[in-house]
N, C-alpha and C positions, 0 to 999 in steps of 0.2 A: 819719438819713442824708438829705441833703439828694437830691428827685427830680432826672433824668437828663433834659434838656427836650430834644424834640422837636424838628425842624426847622422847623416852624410854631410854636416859642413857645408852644404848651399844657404846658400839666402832661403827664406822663408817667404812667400807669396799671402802672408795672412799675418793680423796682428791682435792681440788680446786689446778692448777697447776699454781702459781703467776707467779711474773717476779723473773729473776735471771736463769734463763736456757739458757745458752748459744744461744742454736740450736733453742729452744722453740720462743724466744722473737726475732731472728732474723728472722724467720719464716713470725711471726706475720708481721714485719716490713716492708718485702715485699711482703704480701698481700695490706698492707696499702700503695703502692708504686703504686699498679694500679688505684689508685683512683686521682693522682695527674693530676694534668693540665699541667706539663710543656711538651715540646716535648718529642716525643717516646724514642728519640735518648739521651737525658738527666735523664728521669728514666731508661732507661734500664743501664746505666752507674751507675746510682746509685744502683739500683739492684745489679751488679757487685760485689760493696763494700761490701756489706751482705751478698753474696752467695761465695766468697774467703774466707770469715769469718767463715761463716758456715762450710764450706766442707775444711776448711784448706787448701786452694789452694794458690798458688804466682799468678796464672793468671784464670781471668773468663771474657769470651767471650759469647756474644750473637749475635748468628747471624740470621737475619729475613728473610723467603722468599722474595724474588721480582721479579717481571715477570712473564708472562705464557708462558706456549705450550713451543717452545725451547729455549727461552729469560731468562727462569726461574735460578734461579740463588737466593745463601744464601752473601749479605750483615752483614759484622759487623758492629751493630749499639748498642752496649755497649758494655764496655770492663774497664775492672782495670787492667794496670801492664803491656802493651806493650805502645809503643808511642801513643801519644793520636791521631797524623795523620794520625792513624790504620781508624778510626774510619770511613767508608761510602769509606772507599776506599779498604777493603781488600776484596774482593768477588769470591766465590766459585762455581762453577756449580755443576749442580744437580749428584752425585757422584764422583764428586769433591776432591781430598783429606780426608784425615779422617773425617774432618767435614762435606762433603758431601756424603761420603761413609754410615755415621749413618743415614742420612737423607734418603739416598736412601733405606736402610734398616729399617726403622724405629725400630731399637732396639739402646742400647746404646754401644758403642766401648771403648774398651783399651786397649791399649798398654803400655808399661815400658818405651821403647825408641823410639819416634812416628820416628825419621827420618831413622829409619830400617826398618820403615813398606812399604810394597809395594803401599799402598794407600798415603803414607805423602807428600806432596804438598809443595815446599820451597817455601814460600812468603821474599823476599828481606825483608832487614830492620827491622823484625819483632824482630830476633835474639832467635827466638823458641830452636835453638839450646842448651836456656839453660835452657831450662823446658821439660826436655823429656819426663816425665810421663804424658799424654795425655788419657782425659778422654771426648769422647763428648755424647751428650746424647739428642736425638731427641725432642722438642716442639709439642708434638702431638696434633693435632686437625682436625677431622671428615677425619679418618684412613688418611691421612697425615700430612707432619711433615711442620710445620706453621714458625719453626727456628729449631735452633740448640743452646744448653748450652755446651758449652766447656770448662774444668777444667786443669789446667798445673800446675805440680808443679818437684822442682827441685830435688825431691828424687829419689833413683833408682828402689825404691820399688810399683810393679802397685798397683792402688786404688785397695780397698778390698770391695768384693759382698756389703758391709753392707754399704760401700761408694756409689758405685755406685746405690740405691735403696734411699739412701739420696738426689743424685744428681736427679734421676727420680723424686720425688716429691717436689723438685726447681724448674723442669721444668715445672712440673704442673702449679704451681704459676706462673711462668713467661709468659705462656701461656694466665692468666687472662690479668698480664697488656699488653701485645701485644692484645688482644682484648681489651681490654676498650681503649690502644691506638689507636689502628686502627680505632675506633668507634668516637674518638677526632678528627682526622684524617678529615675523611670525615665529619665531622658539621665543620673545619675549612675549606675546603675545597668548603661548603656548601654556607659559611659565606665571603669565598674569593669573589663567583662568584657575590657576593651582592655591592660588596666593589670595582671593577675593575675601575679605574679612571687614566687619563695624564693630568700630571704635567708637569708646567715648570719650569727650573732653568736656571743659567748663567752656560757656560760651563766653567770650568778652564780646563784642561785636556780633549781633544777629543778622540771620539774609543766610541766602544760600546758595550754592556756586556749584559751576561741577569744569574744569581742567584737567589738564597732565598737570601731574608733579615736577615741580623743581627745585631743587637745594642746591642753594650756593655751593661754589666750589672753596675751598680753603687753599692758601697760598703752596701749604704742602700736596694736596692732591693736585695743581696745575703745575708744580713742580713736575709730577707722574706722568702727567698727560698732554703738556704743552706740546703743540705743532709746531713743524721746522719748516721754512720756506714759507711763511704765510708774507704777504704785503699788508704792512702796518699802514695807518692813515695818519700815523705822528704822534708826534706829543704836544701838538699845537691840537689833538683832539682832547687832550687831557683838561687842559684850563674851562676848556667850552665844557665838558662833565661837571666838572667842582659850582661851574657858574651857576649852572641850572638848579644842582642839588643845593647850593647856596637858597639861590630865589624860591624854591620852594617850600624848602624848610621858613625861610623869614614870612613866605604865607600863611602858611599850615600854623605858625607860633600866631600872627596875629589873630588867625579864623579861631582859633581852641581858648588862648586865655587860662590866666590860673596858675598850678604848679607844673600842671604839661607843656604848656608855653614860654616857661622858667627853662625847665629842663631841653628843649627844642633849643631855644638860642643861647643857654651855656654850652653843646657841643657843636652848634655852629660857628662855636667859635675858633672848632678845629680849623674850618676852613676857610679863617681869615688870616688865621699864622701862615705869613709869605714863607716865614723861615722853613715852614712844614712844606707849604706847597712847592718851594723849591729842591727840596732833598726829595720828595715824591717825582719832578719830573727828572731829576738825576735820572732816579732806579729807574725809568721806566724808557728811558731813553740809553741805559748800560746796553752794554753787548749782552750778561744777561739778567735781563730784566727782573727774572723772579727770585735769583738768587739777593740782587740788592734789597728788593721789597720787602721779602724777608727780617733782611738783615733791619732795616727800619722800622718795622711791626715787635720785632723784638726788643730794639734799642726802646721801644714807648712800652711794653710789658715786663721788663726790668722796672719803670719806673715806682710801682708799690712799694718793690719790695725794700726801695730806698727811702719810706715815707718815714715819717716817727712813730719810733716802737710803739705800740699799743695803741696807735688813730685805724683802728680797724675801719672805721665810718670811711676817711681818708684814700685809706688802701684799696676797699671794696671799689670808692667812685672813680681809682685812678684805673683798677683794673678791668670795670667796665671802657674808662676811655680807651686805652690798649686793646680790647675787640674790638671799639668802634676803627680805630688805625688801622686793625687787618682789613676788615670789611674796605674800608676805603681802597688798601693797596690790593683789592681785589677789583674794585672795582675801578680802577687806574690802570689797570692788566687791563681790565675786558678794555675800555675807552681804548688804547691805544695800540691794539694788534687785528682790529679786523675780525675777532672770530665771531660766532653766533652770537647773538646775547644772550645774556647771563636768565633774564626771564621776557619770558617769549608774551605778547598779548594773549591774555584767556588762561593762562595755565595759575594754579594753585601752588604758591609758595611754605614748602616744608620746610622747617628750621627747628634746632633745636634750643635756640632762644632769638627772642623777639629784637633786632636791636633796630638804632633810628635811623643809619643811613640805610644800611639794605632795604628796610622797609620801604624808605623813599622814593630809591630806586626802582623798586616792585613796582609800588603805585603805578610810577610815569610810566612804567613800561607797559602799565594794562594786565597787571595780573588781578585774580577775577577771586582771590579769597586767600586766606592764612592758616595754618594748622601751624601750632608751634606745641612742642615734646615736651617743654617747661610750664610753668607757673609764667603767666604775664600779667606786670600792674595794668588795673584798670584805667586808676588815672594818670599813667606815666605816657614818657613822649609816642614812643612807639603806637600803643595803641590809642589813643587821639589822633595821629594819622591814618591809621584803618579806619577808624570811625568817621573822621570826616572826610572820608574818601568813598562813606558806605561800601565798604566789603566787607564780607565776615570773617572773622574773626575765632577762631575755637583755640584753647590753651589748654595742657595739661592732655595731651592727650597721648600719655605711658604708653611704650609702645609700637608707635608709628612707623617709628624705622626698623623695625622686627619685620616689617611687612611691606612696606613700601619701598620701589623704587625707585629711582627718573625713569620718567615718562609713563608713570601708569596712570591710568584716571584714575581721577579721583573724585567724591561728591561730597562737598560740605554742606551739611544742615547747620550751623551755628544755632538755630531757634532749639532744635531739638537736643542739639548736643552731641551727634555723632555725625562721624569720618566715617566714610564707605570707600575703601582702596579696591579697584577692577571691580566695579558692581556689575552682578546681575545686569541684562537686556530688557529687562522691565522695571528697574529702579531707572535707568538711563534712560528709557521713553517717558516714563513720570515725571521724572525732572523735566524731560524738554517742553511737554506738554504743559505741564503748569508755568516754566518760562515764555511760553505763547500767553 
C-alpha cells in the first residue's frame, strides 16, 4: 500500500489499515455483530462463523452464564461445527469441565488432547472426540466471567501463546454483543409484559405446552437477514436432511393409515425426484444461496398457474405443493450454513398454515406444541403428524401474530381452546405445577 504523504512532502510514518486483512476485517465484523437485533442465540452463532475463521479453529463455542448463587451454570448458545441440537442444551456448571474450569479461573486453558485432561467433561453426541485440541478462554466482565469462548481444532499441535492472546481479544468483542444482547433482552422482555393477551383457537390436537415461540423464516426474510462469514458444514449436510425427513415421513404414513397417509406419501414424493434434489444442492452450494432457492421455489409456484384452465381442484394441489418447495428450500438453507436451528427443542411452533415438511421438521426437532393463524384439516397429513407425535395442536386462532413475537412464551391449552402469549407469573407456575 502505497504511504499517505504529508503536507511537507516527506514520507509518512503511519498507514490507513483498508479491508483485505484477513483477522483485521473479521474483527471489524464482529463488532458489527453486536449491534444486530436478531436473538442472542442467532448472533452469537453467527459470531461463531468469524471467530473459527479468525483463529483457524474446526469448532467455536460460546457459552453464556445463567443462573445465580448455586443454579449458576455456563449454557451454549452459539456454536459453528457440532450438531446444531448442541445449542441451549449443552450446560456446564460453574467449574465444570474445561469450559468451566476457565470460567472458574478466569484465565484462559489448554490442552493438546482435552479428553486426557483431569478437568474434560464427556458430553454424549457432541463427538469432541475429534477435535482434541481444546482452547477455552473466559468472557470477562466486572472481575467475573459473563461466558466462555471455546476453540477446537483437530491438530495435535496445542494453540500457540500468540493464539491464545488472539482468542482473548475475541472474547473481548463477544463480551460487547452478550451485553448489548442482554440489554435487547430485557426491552423485549419489557415490551413482552406490555403485550400479554388469551386467544382463542379450535383445538385439532389436545394436551397442553408452554415454549418460546417460533415462526419459520421465509426465503425472503433470510434474504434480510442472512449472515456473512458464517462456516457452512456442506451440502454433503443436505442429502443427510432430505434422508431423515424422508424416513420419517414413510413412518408417520404407515403409523396414521387412511387419506392422511395417502396424502403423507404423495408429497414425499418430492423427495424422491433426484431431478428436484439435485437443482436443490445446486442453489445451496451457489455463491448465493438464497438468491438461487428462490429462483427454484418460484420456478414450482409458476407451476398452477400453467394447469388447465378451470382444474381449480388441480391448481389449488399444485399450489399447495409450491409452499411445500419453499418450506423445503428453507429448510436446505438451515441444513447447510451452520446457523441456529430453525426450531429449537421445547419451543412452540407459530405458523400461519399447517404444512407437512415443516411440521416434520418441528417434530424431530422437539418442538413441544402448534398454534397455526389458519383453519387446519383434521384429517389431513399435517395434523396426523402432530397427533401421532402427541403435541397439541390449536388452529384458527385469528390474530396471533398481532400479538406475538419470536421468543415470547407462550402457553398452549389445546383442551381448553386458548393461546396465552407472555403469561401472567401465576398462569406459568400452574402450568409447571400441573406438568410435575
Amino acid at each position: 500500500m502505497a504511504p499517505i504523504a504529508r503536507a511537507d512532502s516527506q514520507e509518512s510514518d503511519y498507514r490507513v489499515h483498508d479491508s483485505g486483512d484477513r483477522t483485521l476485517d473479521g474483527i471489524f465484523r464482529l463488532i458489527g455483530f453486536g449491534e444486530r437485533e436478531e436473538p442472542l442465540e442467532e448472533v452469537l452463532t453467527a459470531m461463531c462463523g468469524d471467530v473459527a475463521s479468525i483463529a483457524r479453529a474446526d469448532i467455536a463455542s460460546i457459552y453464556v452464564r445463567e443462573g445465580e448463587g448455586e443454579s449458576e451454570h455456563f449454557t451454549m448458545r452459539g456454536n459453528v461445527g457440532f450438531p446444531r441440537q448442541a445449542l441451549g442444551r449443552v450446560q456446564l456448571g460453574r467449574g465444570e469441565g474445561i469450559t468451566g474450569f476457565a470460567a472458574d479461573r478466569l484465565r484462559p486453558v489448554s490442552v493438546a488432547i482435552a479428553d486426557r485432561d483431569e478437568h474434560f467433561k464427556y458430553i454424549p453426541g457432541l463427538g469432541e472426540e475429534r477435535f482434541p485440541v481444546l482452547l477455552a478462554v473466559p468472557v470477562l466482565r466486572g472481575g467475573a466471567a459473563a461466558g466462555v469462548l471455546v476453540l477446537q481444532r483437530r491438530a495435535n499441535a496445542a494453540f500457540t501463546p500468540e493464539e491464545v492472546v488472539l482468542a482473548t481479544a475475541l472474547a473481548a468483542v463477544i463480551n460487547h454483543a452478550l451485553e448489548r444482547g442482554e440489554e435487547r433482552e430485557r426491552q423485549r422482555a419489557q415490551d413482552a409484559d406490555r403485550r400479554t393477551v388469551r386467544l382463542h383457537g379450535l383445538p385439532i390436537v389436545g394436551g397442553t405446552a408452554m415454549g418460546r415461540a417460533e415462526v419459520l423464516p421465509t426465503l425472503a426474510a433470510l434474504a434480510r437477514t442472512e449472515a456473512t462469514g458464517a462456516a457452512a458444514p456442506g451440502v454433503n449436510q443436505l442429502e443427510a436432511t432430505l434422508q431423515r425427513l424422508r424416513a420419517d415421513l414413510r413412518r408417520a404414513a404407515e403409523a396414521t393409515g387412511g387419506p392422511a397417509a395417502r396424502e403423507i406419501l404423495s408429497l414425499s414424493l418430492i423427495l424422491e425426484d433426484e431431478r428436484f434434489r439435485g437443482r436443490l444442492a445446486e442453489a445451496c452450494a451457489a455463491g448465493a444461496p438464497i438468491k438461487m432457492l428462490s429462483e427454484l421455489a418460484r420456478a414450482y409456484a409458476r407451476v398452477p398457474f400453467s394447469a388447465a384452465s378451470g382444474d381449480e381442484a388441480t391448481a389449488e394441489l399444485l399450489g399447495a405443493r409450491a409452499a411445500e418447495i419453499e418450506d423445503l428450500c428453507v429448510l436446505a438453507h438451515a441444513a447447510t450454513t451452520g446457523t441456529r436451528p430453525l426450531v429449537r427443542a421445547g419451543a412452540i411452533l407459530v405458523s400461519e398454515h399447517l404444512r407437512l415438511f415443516s411440521t416434520a421438521h418441528a417434530i424431530a426437532a422437539g418442538a413441544s406444541g402448534f398454534v397455526v393463524d389458519d383453519d387446519v384439516a383434521v384429517d389431513g397429513g399435517p395434523a396426523a403428524l402432530v397427533r401421532a407425535a402427541g403435541r397439541p395442536l390449536l388452529a384458527s386462532a385469528s390474530g396471533v401474530f398481532s400479538w406475538l413475537h419470536p421468543g415470547d412464551l407462550v402457553v398452549v391449552d389445546a383442551d381448553a381452546g386458548v393461546v396465552r402469549v407472555n403469561p401472567p407469573a401465576t398462569t406459568v407456575a400452574s402450568f409447571r405445577n400441573a406438568a410435575r
